[in-house]
PDB file of N, CA, C and O in Angstrom:
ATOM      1  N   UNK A   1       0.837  -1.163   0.000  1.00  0.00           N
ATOM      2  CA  UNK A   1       0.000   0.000   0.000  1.00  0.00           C
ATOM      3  C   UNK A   1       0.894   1.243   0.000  1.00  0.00           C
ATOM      4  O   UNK A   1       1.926   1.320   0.668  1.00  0.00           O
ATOM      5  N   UNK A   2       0.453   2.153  -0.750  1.00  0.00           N
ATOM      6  CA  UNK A   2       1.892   3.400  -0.825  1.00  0.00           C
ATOM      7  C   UNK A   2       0.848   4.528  -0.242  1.00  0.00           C
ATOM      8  O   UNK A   2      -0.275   4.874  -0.610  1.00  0.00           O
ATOM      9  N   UNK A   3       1.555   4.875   0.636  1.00  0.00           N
ATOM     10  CA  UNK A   3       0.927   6.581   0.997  1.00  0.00           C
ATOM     11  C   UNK A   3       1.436   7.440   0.778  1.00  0.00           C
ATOM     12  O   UNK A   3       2.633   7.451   1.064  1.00  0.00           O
ATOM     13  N   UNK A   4       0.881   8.550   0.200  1.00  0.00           N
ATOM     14  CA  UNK A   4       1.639   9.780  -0.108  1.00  0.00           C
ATOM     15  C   UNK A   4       1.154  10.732   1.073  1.00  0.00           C
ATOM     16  O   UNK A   4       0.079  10.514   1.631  1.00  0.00           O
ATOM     17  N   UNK A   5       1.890  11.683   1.400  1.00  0.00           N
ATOM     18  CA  UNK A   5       2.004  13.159   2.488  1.00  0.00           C
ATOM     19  C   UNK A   5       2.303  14.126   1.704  1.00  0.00           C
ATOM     20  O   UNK A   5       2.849  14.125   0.600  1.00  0.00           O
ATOM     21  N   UNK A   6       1.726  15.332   2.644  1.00  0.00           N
ATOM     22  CA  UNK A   6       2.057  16.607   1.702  1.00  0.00           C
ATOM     23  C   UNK A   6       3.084  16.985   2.677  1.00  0.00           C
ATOM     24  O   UNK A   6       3.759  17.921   2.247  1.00  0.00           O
ATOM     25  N   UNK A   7       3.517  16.489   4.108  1.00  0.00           N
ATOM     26  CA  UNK A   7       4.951  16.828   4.514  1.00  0.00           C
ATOM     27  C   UNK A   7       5.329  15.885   5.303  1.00  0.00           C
ATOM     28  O   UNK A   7       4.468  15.118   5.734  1.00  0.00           O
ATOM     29  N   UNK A   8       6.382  15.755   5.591  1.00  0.00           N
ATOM     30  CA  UNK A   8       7.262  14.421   6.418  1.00  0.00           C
ATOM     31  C   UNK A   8       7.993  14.855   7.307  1.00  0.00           C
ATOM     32  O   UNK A   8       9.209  14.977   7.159  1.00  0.00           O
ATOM     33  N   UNK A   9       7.293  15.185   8.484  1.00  0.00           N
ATOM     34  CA  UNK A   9       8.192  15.727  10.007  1.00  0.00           C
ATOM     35  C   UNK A   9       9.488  14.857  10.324  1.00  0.00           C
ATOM     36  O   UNK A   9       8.787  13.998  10.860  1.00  0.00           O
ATOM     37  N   UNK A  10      10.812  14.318  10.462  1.00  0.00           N
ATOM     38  CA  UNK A  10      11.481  13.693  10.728  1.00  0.00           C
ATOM     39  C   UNK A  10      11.699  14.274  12.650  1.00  0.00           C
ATOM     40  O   UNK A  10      12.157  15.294  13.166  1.00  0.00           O
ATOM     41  N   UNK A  11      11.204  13.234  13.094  1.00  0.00           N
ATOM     42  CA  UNK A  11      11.389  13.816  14.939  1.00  0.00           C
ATOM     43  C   UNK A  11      10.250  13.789  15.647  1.00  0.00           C
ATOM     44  O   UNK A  11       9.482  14.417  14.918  1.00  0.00           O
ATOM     45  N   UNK A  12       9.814  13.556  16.333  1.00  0.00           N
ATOM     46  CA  UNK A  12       8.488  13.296  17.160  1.00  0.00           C
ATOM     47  C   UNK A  12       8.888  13.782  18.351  1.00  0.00           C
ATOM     48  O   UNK A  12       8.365  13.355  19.381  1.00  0.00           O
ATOM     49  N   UNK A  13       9.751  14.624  18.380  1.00  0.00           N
ATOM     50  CA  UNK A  13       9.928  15.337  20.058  1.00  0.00           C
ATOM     51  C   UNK A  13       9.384  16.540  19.861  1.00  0.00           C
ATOM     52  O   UNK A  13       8.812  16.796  18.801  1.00  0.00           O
ATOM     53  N   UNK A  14       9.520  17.654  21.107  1.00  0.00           N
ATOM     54  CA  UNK A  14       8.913  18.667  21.341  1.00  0.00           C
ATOM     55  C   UNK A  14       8.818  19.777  20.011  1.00  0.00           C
ATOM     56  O   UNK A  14       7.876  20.517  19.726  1.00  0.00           O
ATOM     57  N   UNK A  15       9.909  19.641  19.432  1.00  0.00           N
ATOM     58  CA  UNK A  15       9.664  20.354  18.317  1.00  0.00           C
ATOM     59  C   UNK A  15       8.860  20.235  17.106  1.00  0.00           C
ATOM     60  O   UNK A  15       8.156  21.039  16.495  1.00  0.00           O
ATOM     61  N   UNK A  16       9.244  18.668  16.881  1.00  0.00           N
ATOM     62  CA  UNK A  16       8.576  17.608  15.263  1.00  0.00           C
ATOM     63  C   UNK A  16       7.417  18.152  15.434  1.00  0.00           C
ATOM     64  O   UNK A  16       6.977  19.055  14.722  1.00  0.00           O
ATOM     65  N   UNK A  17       6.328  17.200  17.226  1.00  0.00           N
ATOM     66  CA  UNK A  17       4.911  17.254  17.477  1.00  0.00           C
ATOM     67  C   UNK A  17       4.255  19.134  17.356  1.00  0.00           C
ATOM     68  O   UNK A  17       3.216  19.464  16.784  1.00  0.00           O
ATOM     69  N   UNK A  18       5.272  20.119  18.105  1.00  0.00           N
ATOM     70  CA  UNK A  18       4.691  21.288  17.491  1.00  0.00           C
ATOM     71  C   UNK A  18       4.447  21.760  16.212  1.00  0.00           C
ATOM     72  O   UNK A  18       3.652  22.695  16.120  1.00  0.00           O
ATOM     73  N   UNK A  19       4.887  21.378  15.340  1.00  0.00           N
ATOM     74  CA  UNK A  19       5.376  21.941  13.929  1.00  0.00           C
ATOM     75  C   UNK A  19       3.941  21.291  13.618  1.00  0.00           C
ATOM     76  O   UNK A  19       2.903  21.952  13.666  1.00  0.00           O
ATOM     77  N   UNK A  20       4.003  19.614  13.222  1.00  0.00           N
ATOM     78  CA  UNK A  20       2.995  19.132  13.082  1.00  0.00           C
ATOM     79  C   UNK A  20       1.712  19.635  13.680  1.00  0.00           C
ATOM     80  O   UNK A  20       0.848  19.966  12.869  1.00  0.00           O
ATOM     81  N   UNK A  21       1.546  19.705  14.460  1.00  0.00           N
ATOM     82  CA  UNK A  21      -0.210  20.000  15.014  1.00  0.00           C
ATOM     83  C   UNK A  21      -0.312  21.741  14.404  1.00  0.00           C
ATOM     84  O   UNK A  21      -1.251  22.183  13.743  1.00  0.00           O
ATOM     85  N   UNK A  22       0.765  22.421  14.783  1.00  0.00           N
ATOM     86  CA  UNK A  22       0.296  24.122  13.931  1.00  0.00           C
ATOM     87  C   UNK A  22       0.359  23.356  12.233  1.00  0.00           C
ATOM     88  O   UNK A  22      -0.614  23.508  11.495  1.00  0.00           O
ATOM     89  N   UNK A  23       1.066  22.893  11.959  1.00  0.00           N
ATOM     90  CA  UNK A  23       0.782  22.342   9.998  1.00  0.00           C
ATOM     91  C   UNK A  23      -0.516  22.364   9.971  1.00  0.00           C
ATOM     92  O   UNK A  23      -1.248  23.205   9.450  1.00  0.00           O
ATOM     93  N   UNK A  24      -0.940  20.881  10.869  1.00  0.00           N
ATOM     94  CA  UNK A  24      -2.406  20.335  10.839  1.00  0.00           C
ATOM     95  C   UNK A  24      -3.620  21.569  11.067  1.00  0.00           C
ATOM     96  O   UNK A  24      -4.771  21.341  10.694  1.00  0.00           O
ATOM     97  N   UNK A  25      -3.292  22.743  11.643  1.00  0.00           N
ATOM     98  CA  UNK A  25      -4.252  23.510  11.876  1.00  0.00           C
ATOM     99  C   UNK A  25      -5.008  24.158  10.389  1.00  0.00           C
ATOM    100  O   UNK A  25      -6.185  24.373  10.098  1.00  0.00           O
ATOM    101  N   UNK A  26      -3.519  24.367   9.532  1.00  0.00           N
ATOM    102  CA  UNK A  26      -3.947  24.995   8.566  1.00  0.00           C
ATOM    103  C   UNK A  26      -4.790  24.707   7.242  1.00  0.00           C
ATOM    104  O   UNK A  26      -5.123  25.494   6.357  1.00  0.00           O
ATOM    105  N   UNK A  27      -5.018  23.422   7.365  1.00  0.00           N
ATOM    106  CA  UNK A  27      -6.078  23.029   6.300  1.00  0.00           C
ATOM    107  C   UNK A  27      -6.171  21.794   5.886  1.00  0.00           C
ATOM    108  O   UNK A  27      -6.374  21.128   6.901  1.00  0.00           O
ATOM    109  N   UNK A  28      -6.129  20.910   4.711  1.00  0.00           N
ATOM    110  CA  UNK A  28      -6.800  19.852   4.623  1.00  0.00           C
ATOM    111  C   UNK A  28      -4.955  19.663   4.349  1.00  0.00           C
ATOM    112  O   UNK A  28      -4.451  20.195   3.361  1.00  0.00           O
ATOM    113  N   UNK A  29      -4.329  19.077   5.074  1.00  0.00           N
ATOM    114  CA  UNK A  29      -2.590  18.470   4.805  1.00  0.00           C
ATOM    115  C   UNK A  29      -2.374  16.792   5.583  1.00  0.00           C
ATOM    116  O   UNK A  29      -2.680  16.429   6.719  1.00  0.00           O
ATOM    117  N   UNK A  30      -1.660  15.935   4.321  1.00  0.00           N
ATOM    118  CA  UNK A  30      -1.739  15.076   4.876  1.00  0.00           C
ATOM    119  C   UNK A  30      -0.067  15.101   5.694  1.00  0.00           C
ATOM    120  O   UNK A  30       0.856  15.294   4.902  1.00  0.00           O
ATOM    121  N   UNK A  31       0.356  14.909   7.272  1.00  0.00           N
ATOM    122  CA  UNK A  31       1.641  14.823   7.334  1.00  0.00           C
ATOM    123  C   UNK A  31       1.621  13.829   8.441  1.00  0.00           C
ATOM    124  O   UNK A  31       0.736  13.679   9.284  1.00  0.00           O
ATOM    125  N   UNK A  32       2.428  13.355   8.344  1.00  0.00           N
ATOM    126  CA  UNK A  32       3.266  12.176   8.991  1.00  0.00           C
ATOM    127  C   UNK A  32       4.469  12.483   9.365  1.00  0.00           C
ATOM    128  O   UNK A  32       5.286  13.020   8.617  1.00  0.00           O
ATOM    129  N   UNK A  33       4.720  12.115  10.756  1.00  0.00           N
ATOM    130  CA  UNK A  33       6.000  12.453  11.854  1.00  0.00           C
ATOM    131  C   UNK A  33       6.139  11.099  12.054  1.00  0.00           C
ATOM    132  O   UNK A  33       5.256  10.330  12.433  1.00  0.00           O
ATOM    133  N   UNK A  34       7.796  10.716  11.664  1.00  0.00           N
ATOM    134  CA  UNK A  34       8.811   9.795  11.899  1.00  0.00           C
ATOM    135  C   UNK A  34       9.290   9.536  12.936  1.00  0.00           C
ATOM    136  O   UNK A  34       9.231  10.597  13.557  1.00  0.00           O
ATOM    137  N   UNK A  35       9.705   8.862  13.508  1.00  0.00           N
ATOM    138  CA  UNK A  35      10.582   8.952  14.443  1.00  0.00           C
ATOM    139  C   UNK A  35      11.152   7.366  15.055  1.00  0.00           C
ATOM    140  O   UNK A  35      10.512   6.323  15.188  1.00  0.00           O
ATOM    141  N   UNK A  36      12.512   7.645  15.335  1.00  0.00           N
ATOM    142  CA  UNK A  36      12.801   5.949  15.718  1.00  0.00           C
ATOM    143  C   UNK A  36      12.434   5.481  17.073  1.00  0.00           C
ATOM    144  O   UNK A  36      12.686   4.285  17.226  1.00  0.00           O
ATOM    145  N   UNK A  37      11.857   6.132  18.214  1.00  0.00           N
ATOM    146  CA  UNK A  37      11.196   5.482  18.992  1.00  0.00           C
ATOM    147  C   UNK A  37       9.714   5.835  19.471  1.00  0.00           C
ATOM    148  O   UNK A  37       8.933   6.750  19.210  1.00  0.00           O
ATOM    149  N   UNK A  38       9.675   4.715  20.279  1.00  0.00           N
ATOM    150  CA  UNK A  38       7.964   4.480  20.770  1.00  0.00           C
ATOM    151  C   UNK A  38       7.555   5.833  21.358  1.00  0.00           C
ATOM    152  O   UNK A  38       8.309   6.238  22.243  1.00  0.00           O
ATOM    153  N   UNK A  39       6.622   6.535  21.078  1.00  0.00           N
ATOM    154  CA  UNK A  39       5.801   7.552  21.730  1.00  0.00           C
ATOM    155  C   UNK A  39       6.088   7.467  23.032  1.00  0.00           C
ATOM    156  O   UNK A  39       5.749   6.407  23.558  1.00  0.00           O
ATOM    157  N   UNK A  40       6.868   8.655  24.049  1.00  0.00           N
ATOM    158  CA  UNK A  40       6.486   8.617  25.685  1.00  0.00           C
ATOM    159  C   UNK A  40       7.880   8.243  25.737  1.00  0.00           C
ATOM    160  O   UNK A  40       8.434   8.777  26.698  1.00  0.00           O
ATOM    161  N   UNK A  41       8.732   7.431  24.964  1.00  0.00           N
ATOM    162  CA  UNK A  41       9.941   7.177  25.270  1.00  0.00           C
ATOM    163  C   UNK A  41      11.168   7.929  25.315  1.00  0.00           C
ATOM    164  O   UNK A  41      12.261   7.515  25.701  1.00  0.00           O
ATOM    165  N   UNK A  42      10.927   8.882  24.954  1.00  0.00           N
ATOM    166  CA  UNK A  42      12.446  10.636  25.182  1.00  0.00           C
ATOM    167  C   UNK A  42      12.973  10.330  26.685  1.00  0.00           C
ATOM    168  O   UNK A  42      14.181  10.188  26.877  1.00  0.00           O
ATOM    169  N   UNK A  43      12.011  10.229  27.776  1.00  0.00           N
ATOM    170  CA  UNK A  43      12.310  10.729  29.083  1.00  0.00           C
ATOM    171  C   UNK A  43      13.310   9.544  29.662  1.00  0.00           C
ATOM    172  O   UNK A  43      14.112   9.731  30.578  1.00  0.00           O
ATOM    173  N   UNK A  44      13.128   8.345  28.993  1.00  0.00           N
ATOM    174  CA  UNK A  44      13.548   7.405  29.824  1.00  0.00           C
ATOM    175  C   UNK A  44      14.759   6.784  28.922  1.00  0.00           C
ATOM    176  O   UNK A  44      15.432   5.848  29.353  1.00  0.00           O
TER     177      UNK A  44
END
């Protein structure tokens, strides 16, 4: 199955997840945030 995005966050930390959700505010965008570990896992 191939998905296409209209952007590709590389990073799911404090910065990636901000960028993404203000992107997402602005209209119909498909984006997807990468990242090599499990959600919740930075702290530990």
């Amino acid at each position: 199955m191939n998905r296409t995005y209209d952007i590709v966050i590389a990073g799911g930390g404090v910065i990636g997840a901000s960028c993404a959700y203000q992107l997402s505010r602005r209209g119909n965008l498909r984006i997807a945030v990468v990242d090599d570990k499990r959600p919740g896992n930075a702290t530990r």
